[in-house]
SEGUKOL-446005 format. One record per residue (C-alpha): y, x, z; residue number from 1. Coordinates in Angstrom, 3 decimals. Last residue first. Layout:
BEGIN
+----------+----------+----------+-----+
!        y !        x !        z !  nr !
+----------+----------+----------+-----+
!        Y !        X !        Z ! NUM !
...
+----------+----------+----------+-----+
***
This chain:
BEGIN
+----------+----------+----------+-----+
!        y !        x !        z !  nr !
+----------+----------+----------+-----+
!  -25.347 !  -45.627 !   42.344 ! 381 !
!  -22.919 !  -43.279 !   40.942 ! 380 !
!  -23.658 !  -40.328 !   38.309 ! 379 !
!  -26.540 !  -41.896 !   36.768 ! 378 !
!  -29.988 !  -40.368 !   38.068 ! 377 !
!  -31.961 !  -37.977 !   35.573 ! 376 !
!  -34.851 !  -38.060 !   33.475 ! 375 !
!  -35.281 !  -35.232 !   31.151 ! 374 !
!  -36.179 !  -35.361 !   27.269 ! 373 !
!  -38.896 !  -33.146 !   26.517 ! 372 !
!  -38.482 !  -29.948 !   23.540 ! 371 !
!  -39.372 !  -27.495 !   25.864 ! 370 !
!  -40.620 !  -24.413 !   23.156 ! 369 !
!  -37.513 !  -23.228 !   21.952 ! 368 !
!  -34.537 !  -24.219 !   24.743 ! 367 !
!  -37.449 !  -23.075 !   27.458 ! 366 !
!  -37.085 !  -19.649 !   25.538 ! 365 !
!  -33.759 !  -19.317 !   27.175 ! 364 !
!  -35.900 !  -19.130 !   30.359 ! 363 !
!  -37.050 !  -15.163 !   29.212 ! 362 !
!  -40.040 !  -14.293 !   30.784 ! 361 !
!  -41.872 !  -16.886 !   28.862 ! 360 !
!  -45.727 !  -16.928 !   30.365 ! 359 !
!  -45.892 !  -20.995 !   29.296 ! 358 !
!  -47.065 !  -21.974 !   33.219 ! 357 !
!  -44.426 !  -20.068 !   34.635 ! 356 !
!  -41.490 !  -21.966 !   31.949 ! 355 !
!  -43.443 !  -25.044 !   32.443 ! 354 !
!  -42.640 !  -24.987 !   36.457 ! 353 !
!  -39.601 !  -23.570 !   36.274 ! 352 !
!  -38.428 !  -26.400 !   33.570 ! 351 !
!  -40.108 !  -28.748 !   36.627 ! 350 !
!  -43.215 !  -30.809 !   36.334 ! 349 !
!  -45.524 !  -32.156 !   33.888 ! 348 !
!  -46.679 !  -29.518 !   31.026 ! 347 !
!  -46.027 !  -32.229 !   27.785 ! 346 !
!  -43.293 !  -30.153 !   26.303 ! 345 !
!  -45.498 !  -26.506 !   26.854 ! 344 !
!  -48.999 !  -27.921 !   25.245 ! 343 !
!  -46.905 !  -29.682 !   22.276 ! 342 !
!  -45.079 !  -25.955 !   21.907 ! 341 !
!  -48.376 !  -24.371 !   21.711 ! 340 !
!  -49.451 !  -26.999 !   19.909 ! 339 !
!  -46.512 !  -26.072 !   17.054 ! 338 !
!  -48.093 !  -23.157 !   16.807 ! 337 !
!  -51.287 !  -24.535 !   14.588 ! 336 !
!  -48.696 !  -26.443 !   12.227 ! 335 !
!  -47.061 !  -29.997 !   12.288 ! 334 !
!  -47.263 !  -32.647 !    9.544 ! 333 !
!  -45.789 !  -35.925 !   11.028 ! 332 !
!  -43.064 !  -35.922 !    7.919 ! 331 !
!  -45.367 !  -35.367 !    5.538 ! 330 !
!  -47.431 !  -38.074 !    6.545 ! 329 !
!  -50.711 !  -38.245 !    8.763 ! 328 !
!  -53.967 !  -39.919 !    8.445 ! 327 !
!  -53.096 !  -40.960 !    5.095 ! 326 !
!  -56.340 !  -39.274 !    3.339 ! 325 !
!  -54.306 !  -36.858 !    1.262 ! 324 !
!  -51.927 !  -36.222 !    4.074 ! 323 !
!  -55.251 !  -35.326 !    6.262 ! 322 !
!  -56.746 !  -33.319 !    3.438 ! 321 !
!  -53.440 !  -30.726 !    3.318 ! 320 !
!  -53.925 !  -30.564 !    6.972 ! 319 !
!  -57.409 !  -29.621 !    7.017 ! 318 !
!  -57.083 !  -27.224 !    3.953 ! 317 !
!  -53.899 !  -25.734 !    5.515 ! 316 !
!  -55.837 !  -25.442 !    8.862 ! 315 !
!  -59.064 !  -23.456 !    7.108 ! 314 !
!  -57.095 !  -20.936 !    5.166 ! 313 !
!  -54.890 !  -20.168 !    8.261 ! 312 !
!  -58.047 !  -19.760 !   10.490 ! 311 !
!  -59.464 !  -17.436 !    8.183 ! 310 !
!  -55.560 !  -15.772 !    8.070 ! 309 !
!  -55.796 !  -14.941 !   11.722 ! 308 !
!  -59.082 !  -13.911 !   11.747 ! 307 !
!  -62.466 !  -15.221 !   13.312 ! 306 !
!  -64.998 !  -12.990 !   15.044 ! 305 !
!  -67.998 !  -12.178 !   12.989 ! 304 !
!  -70.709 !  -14.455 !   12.921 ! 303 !
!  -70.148 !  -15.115 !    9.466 ! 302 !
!  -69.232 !  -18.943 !    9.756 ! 301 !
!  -66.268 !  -17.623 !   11.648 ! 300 !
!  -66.318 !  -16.930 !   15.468 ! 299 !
!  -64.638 !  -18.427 !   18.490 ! 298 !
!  -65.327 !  -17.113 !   21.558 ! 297 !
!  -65.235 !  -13.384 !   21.001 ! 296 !
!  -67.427 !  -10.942 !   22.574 ! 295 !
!  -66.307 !   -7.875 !   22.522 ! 294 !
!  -64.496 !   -8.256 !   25.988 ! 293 !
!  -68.371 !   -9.314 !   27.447 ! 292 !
!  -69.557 !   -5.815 !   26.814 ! 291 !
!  -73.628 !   -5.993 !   26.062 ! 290 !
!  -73.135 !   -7.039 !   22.297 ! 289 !
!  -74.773 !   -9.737 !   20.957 ! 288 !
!  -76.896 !   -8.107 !   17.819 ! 287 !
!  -76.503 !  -11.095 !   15.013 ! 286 !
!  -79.359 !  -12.830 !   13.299 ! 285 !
!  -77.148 !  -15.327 !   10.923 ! 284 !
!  -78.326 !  -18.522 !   12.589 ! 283 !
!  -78.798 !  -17.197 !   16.177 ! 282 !
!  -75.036 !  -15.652 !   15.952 ! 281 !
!  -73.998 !  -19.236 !   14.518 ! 280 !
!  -76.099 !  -21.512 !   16.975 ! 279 !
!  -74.396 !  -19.234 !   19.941 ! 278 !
!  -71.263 !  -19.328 !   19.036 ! 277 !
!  -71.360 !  -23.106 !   18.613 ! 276 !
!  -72.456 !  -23.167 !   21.979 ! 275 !
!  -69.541 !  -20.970 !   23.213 ! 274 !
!  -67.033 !  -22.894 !   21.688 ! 273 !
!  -68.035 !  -25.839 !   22.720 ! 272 !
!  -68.334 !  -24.755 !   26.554 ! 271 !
!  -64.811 !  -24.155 !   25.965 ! 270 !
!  -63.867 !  -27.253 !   24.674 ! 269 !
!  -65.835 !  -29.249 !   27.389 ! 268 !
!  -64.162 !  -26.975 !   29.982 ! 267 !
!  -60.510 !  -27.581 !   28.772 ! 266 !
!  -61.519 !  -31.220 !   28.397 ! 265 !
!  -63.073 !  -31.359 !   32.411 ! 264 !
!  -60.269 !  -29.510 !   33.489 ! 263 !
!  -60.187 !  -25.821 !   34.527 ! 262 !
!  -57.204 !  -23.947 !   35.754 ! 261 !
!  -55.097 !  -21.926 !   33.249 ! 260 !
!  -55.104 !  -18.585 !   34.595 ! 259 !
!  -51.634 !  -16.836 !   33.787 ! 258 !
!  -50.660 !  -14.169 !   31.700 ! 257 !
!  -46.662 !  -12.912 !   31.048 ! 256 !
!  -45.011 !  -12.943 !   28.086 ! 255 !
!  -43.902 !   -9.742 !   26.364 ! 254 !
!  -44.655 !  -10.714 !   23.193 ! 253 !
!  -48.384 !  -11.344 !   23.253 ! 252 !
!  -50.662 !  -13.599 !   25.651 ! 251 !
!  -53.999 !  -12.881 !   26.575 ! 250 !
!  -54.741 !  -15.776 !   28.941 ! 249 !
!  -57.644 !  -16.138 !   31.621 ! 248 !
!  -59.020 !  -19.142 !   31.571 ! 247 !
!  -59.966 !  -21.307 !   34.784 ! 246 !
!  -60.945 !  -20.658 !   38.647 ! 245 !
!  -64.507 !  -19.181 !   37.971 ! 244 !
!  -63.010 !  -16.816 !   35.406 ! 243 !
!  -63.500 !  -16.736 !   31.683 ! 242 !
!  -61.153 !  -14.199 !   29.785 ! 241 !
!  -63.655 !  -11.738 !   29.580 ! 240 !
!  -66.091 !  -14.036 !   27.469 ! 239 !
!  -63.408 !  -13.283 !   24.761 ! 238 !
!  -60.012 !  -15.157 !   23.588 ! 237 !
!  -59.047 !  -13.167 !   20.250 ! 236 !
!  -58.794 !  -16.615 !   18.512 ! 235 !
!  -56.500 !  -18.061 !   20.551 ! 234 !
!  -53.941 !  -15.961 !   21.401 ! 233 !
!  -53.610 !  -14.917 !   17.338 ! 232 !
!  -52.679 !  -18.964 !   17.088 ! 231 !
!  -50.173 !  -19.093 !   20.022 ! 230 !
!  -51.534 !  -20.143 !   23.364 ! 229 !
!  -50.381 !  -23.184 !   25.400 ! 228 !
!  -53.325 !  -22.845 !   27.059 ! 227 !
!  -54.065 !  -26.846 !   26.667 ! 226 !
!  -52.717 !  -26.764 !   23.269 ! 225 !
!  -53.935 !  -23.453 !   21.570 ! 224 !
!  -57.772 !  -24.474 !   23.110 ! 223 !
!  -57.800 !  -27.859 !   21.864 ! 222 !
!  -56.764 !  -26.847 !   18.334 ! 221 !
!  -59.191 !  -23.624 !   18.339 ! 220 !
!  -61.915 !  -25.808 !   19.361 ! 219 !
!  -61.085 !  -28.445 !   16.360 ! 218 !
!  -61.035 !  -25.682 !   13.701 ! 217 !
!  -64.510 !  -24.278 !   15.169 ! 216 !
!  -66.467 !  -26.390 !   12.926 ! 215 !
!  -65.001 !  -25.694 !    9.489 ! 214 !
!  -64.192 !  -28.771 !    7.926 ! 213 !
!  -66.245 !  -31.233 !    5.683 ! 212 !
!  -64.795 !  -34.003 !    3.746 ! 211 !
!  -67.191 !  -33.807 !    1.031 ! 210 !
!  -70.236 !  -31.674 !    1.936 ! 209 !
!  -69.578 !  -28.098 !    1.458 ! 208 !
!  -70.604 !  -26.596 !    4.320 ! 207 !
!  -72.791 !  -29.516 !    6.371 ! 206 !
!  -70.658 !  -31.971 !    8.584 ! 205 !
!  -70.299 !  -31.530 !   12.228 ! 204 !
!  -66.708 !  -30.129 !   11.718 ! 203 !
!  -66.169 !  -33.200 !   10.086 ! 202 !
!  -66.220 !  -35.028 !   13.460 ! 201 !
!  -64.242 !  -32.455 !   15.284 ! 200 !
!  -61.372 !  -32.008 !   13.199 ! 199 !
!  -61.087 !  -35.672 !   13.115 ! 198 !
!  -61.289 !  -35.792 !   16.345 ! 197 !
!  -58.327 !  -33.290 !   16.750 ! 196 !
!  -56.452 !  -34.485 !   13.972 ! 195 !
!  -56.598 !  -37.893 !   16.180 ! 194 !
!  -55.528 !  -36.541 !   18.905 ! 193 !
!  -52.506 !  -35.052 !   16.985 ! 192 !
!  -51.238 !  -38.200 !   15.940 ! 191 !
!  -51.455 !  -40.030 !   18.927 ! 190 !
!  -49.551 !  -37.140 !   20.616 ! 189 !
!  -47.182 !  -36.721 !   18.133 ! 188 !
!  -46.461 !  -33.522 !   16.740 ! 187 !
!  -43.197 !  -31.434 !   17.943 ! 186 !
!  -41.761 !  -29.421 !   15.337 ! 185 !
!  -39.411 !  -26.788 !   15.898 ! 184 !
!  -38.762 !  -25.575 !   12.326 ! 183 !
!  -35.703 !  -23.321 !   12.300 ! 182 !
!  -34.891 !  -23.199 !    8.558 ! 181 !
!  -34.058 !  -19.361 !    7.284 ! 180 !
!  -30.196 !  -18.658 !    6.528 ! 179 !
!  -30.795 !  -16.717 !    3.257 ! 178 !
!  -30.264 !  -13.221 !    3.945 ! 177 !
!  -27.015 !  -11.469 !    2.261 ! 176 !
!  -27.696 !   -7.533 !    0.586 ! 175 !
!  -26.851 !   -4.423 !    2.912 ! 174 !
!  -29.718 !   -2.401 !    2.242 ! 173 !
!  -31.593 !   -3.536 !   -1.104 ! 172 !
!  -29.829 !   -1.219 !   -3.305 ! 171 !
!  -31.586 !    1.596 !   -1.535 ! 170 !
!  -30.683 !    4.833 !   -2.882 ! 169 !
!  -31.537 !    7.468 !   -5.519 ! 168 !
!  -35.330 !    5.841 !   -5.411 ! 167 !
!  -38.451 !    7.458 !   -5.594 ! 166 !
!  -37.712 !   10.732 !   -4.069 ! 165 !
!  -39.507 !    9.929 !   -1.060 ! 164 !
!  -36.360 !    9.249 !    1.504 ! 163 !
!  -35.898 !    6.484 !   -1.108 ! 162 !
!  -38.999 !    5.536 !   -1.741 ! 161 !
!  -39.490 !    4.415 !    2.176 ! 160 !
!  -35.432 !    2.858 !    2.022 ! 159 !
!  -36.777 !    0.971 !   -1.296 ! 158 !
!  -40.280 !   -0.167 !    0.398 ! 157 !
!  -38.174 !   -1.569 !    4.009 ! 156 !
!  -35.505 !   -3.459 !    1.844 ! 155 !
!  -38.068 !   -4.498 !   -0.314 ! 154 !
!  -40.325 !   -5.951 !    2.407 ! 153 !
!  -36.986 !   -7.393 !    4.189 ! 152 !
!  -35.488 !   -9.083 !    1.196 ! 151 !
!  -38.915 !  -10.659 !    0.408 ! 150 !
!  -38.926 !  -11.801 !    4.025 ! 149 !
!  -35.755 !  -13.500 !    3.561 ! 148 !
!  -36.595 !  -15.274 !    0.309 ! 147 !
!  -39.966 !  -16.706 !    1.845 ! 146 !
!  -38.246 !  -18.557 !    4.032 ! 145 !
!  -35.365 !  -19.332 !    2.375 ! 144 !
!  -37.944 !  -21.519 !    0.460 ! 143 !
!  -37.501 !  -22.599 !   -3.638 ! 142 !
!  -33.948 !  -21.953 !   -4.192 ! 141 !
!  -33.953 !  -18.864 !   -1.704 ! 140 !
!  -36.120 !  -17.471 !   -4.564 ! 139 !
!  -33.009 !  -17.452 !   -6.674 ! 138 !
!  -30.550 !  -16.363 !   -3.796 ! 137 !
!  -32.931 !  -13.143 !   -3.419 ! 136 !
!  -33.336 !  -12.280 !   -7.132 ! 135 !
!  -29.251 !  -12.916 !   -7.522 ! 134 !
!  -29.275 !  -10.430 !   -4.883 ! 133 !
!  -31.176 !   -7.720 !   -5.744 ! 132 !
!  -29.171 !   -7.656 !   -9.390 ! 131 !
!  -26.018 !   -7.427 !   -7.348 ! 130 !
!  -27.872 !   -4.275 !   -5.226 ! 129 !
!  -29.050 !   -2.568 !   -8.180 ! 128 !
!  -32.148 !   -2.075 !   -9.751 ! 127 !
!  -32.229 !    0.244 !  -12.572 ! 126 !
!  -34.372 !    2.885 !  -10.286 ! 125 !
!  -37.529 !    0.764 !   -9.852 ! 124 !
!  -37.783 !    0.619 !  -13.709 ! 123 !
!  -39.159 !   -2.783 !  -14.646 ! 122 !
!  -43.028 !   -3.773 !  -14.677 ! 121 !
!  -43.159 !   -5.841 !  -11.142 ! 120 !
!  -40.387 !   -7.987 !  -12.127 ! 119 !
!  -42.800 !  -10.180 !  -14.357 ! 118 !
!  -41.542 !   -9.743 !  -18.621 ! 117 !
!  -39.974 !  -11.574 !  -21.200 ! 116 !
!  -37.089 !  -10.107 !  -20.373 ! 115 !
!  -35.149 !  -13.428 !  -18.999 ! 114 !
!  -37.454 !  -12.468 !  -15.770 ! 113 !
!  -40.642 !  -13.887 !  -14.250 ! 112 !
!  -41.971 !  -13.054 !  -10.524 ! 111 !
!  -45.000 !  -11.562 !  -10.844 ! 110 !
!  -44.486 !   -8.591 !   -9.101 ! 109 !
!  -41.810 !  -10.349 !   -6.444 ! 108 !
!  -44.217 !  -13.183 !   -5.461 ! 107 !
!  -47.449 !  -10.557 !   -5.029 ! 106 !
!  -45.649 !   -7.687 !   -3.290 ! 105 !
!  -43.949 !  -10.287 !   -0.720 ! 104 !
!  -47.527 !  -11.550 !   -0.184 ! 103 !
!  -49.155 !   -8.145 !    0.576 ! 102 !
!  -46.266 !   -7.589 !    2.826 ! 101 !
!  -46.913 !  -10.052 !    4.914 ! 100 !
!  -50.481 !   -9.239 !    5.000 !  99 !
!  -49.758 !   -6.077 !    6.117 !  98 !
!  -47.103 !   -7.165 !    8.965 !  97 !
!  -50.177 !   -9.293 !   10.157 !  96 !
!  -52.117 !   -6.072 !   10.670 !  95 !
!  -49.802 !   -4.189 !   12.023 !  94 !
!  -48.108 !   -1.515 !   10.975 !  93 !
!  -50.330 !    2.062 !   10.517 !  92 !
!  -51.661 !    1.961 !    7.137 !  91 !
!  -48.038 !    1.020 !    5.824 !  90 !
!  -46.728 !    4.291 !    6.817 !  89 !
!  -49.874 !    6.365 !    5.529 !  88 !
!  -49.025 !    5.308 !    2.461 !  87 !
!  -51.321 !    3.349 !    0.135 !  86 !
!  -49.131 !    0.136 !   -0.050 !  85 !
!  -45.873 !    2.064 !   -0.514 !  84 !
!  -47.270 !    4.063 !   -3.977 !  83 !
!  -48.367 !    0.346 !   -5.125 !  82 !
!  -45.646 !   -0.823 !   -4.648 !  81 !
!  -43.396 !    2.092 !   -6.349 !  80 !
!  -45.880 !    1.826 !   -9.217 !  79 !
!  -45.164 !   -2.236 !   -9.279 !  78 !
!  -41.512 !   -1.419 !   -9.150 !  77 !
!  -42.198 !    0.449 !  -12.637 !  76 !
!  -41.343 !    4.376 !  -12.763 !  75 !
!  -39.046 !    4.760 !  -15.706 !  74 !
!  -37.164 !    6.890 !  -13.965 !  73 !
!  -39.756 !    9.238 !  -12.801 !  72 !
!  -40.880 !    9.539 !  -16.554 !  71 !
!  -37.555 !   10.270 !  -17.998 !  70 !
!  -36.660 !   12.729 !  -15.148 !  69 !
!  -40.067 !   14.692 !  -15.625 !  68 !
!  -39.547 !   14.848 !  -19.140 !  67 !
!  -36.143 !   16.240 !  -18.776 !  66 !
!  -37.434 !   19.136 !  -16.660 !  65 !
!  -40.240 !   20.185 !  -19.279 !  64 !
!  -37.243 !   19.569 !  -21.995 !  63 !
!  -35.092 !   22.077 !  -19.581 !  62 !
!  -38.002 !   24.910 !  -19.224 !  61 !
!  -38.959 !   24.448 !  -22.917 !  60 !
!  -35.249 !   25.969 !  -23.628 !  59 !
!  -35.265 !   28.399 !  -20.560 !  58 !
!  -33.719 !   28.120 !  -17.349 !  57 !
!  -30.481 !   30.878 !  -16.582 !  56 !
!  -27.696 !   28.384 !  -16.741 !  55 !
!  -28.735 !   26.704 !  -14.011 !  54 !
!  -29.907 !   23.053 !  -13.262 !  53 !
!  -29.689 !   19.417 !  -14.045 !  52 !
!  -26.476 !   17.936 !  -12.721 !  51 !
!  -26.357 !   14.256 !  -13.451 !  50 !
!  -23.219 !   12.725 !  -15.055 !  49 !
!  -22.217 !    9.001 !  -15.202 !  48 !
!  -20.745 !    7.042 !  -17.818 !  47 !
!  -20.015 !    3.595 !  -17.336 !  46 !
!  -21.366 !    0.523 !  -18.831 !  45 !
!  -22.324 !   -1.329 !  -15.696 !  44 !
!  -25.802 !   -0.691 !  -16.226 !  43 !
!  -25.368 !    2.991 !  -15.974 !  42 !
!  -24.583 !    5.089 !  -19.146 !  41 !
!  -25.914 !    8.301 !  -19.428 !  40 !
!  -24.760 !   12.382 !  -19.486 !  39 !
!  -26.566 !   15.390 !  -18.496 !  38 !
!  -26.233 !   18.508 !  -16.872 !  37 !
!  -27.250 !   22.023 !  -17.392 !  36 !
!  -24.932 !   24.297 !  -15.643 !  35 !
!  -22.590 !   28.001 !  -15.848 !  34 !
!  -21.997 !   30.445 !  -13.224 !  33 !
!  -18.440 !   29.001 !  -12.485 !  32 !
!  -17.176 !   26.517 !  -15.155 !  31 !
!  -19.666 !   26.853 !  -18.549 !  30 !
!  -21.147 !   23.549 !  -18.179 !  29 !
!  -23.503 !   22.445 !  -20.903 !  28 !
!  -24.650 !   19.077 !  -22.304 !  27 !
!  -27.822 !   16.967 !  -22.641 !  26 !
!  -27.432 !   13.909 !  -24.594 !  25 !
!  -30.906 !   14.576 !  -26.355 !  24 !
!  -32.468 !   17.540 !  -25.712 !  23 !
!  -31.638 !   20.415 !  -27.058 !  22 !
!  -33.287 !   21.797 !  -30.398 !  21 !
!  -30.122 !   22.548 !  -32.790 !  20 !
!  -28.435 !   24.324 !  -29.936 !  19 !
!  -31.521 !   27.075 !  -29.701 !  18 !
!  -30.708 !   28.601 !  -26.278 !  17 !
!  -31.173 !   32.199 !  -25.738 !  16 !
!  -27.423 !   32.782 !  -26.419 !  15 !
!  -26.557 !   30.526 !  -23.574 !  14 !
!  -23.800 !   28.133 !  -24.407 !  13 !
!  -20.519 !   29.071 !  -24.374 !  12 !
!  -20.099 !   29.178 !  -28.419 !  11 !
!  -20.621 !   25.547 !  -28.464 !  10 !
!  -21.789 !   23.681 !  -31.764 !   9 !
!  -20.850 !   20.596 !  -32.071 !   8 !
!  -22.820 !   17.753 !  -30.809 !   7 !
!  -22.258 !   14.181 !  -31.971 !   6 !
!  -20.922 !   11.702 !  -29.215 !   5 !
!  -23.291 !   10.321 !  -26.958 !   4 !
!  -25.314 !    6.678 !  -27.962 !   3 !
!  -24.854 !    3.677 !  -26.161 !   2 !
!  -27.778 !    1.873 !  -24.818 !   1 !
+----------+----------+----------+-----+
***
């Protein structure tokens, strides 16, 4: 950093001040009733001035106050983090907005830099919105993805330390998203019956025997595609969602709940569920509770019922198994809400007739989740 000019002594500075023993490239005002401010050069190379305070403060009372700047802005990003991750803010988002969050602060704090040091350990106030960006287009390189909800977790932790005193401003507001991929996937049929019995096979297998999967995976599978339910409508399914006509959905988003009539495969699934339920809560000694919408149908190997990112862990080590085993290629991959749209595509009749059976209020969502061809007459006979 450039250095300020050399001080001279200044005959309108505060006779109670010891010249000799001010800080370092701290001046004095003398316009009006006289202020402390200080002079720096920003990363640009220009000089900028900070007011400090009044011409009344003592000697130790301005190197007390200069200390304080110094260390808040030398703050790390990581402190600002970690600050952001035990406010009461965070605490009350969701739960899968948390673990988003969780895996923003993880890529960006380790994220290497030409300073021989991870992102996480510079000064939160040096950042700027061109330096923002270049960190943004870089990890676009790799998955726009995961660049654009970087962008949006520092976006939302710099405007949180800003209106904290943490940051001056938010050089994150305003930057360029990378254009995210929409993946609509559709999996095969064949294909995904025979994830399903694979699923189901291994799932009989003994934890950590080779080729073993965890044994509700293939329930979950059944259940997301013939309820056309997403993942987190799945696994919080409870005995208070069984009716004597079918299943009784629970869906999110503003969609609307329907009963999905029972078929022999729905009920066979279902019935699975319930009797592996049973093994596992008999297995690990587990108090069933009296209130049959606190009883979950599909539980972990714990007991306990299964969570969004359990079932994440135990799909990507399915699928990633499958490709490794030739059962399916990259191309054929597909992930757990993609049945949802498999279960909506292959509903038979009318687009009104999938759109009421899907819970979409909205039929533009038909252009999302319908992905069938339609057969129509030719225009003359």
């Amino acid at each position: 950093m450039r250095r300020g000019r050399k001080r001279k002594h200044n005959p309108l500075i505060p006779k109670h001040i010891d010249q000799s023993a001010l800080p370092k490239d701290v001046y004095f005002d003398h316009r009006g009733e006289g202020r402390w401010y200080r002079l720096a050069f920003n990363e640009a190379g220009r000089r900028t001035r900070q007011n400090l305070c009044s011409a009344k403060v003592t000697l130790a009372e301005l190197h007390k106050l200069i200390e304080e700047i110094d260390g808040h802005d030398t703050a790390s990003l990581d402190y600002l983090f970690e600050q952001f991750h035990a406010s009461p803010q965070l605490k009350r988002l969701s739960l899968k907005t948390q673990e988003d969050y969780a895996y923003c602060r993880e890529i960006l704090s380790n994220l290497p830099t030409k300073l021989d040091m991870p992102l996480g350990q510079l000064a939160a106030r040096k950042f700027t919105a061109p330096m923002i960006q270049r960190i943004i287009d870089k990890l676009a390189e790799s998955g726009p993805s995961k660049a654009a909800h970087c962008l949006r977790y520092l976006r939302r932790v710099m405007q949180w330390g800003r209106n904290r005193g943490y940051m001056d401003d938010n050089p994150a507001k305003g930057l360029e998203s990378p254009q995210e991929r929409k993946q609509r996937r559709l999996p095969d049929t064949v294909v995904m019956n025979a994830l399903i019995q694979r699923a189901q096979q291994r799932g009989q297998l003994k934890r950590g025997q080779a080729g073993a999967c965890s044994p509700y995976l293939w329930i979950a599978m059944e259940l997301s595609y013939l309820c056309r339910l997403r993942l987190i409508e799945t696994i919080t399914l409870t005995d208070a969602n069984e009716r004597p006509e079918g299943i009784l959905t629970n869906r999110r988003k503003g969609s609307r709940d329907n009963i999905v009539g029972w078929t022999p495969r729905l009920r066979a699934a279902w019935n699975a569920a319930k009797a592996l339920r049973a093994e596992t809560w008999e297995k690990r000694k587990t108090a069933v509770n009296l209130q049959p919408a606190r009883r979950p149908i599909i539980v972990g190997t714990s007991g306990r019922a299964l969570t969004k990112s359990g079932l994440d862990t135990a799909w990507q080590r399915f699928i990633t198994s499958a490709l490794k085993d030739g059962v399916l290629t990259p191309e054929q991959r597909f992930g757990m809400h993609d049945l949802k749209r498999k279960g909506i595509t292959d509903t038979k009749g009318t687009r009104a007739d999938k759109q009421q059976a899907s819970g979409h209020k909205d039929e533009a969502m038909m252009d999302v989740y319908d992905l069938s061809v339609p057969t129509v007459k030719p225009s003359a006979e």
